[in-house]
C-alpha positions in Angstrom: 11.1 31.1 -24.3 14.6 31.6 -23.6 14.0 33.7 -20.5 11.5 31.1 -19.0 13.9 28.4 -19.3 16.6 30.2 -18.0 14.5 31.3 -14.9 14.1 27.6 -14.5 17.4 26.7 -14.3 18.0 29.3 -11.6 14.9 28.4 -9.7 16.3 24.5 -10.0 20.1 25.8 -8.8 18.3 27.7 -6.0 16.2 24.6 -5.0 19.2 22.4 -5.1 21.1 24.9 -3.3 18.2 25.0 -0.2 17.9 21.0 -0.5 22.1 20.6 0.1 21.8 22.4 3.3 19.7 19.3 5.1 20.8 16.8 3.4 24.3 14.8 2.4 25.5 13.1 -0.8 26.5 9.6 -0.8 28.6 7.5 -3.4 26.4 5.8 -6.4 26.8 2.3 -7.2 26.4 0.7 -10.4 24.7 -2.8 -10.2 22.4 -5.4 -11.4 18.8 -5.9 -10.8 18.9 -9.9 -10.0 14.9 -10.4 -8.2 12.4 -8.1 -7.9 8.7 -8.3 -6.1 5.5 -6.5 -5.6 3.9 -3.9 -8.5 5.1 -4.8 -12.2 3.3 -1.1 -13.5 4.9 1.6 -14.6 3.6 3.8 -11.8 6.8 5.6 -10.3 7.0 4.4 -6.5 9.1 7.6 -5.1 10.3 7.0 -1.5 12.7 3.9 -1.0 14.6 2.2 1.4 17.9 1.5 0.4 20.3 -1.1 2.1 23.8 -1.2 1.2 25.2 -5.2 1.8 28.1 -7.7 2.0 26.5 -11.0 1.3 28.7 -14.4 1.7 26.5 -16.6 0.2 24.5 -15.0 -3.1 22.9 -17.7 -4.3 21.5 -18.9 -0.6 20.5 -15.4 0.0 18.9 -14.9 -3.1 16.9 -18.1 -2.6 15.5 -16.9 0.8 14.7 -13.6 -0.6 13.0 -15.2 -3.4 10.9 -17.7 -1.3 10.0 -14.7 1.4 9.1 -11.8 -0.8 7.2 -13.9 -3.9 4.8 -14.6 -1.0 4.9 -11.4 1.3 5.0 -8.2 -0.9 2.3 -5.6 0.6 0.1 -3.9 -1.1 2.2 -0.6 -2.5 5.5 -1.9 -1.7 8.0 -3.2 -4.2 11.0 -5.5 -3.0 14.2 -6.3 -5.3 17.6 -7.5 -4.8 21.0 -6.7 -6.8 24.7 -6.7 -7.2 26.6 -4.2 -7.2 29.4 -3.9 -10.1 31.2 -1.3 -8.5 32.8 -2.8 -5.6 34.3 -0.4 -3.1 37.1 -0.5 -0.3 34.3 -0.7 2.2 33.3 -4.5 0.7 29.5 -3.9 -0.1 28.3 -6.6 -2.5 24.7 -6.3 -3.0 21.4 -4.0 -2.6 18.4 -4.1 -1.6 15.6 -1.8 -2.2 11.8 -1.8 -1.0 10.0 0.9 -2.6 6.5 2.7 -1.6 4.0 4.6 -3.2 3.9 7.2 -0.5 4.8 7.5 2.6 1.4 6.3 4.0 2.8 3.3 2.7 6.4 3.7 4.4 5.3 4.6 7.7 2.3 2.3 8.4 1.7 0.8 11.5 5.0 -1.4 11.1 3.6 -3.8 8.3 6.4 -5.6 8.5 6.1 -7.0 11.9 2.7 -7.8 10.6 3.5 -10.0 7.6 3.7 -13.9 9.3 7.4 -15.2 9.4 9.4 -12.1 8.7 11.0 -12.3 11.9 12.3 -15.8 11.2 13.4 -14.7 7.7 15.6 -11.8 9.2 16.9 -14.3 11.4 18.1 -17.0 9.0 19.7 -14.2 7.0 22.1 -13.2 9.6 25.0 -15.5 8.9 24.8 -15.0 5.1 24.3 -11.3 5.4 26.3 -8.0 6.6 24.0 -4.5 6.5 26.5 -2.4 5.6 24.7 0.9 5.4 20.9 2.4 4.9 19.1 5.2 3.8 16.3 6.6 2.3 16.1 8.8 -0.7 12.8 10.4 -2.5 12.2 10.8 -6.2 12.3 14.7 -6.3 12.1 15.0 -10.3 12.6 11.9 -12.8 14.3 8.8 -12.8 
């Protein structure tokens, strides 16, 4: 028993080892789940898209993200919006997250062009809004 668990944590080390080599750590942030839209299961939804923000307004934001995504979540694709606690020098305020099932799901044939009035709901978030950085990270393990 001993032996096999120690093997695994070499084979983990090893893994995380290979994995460092293509790809680069970012800062965490500590926030606060304030909407969230699409699945309400438990089913894990591994692969999400992760925007850093600066918002001006929260409450106006909040309320366009809430009319937009209540009515425009895809099939296998969770929305939800946050604060951050943990406020940096670079300003970012707030998250937000859309999460897939798979990457079927994430790389369709743009869906989001495809869902009526997204385009307008980018736009009115422009003055309210600063995208301060993005990325996507993938559930390896456990939450």
């Amino acid at each position: 028993m001993k032996k096999t668990f120690f093997l695994a944590i070499i084979a983990w080390k090893l893994f995380q080892s290979d994995l460092s080599k293509i790809t680069k750590g970012v800062s965490a942030a500590e926030g606060e789940r304030m909407l969230g839209f699409g699945d309400t299961s438990n089913v894990v939804y591994p692969i999400q898209d992760v925007y850093y923000i600066i918002v001006k307004d929260e409450n106006l934001f909040m309320s366009k993200f809430e009319a937009f995504w209540s009515k425009n979540t895809p099939k296998n694709v969770r929305a939800s919006f946050g604060s951050i606690n943990t406020k940096g020098a670079n300003g970012v305020t707030h998250y937000v997250v859309r999460s897939y099932k798979n990457f079927t799901d994430k790389f369709k044939d743009n869906y989001l062009s495809s869902i009526k009035g997204y385009a307008e709901y980018i736009n009115s978030m422009k003055d309210i809004r600063t995208i301060h950085t993005s990325s996507t990270r993938i559930l390896l393990g456990k939450w």
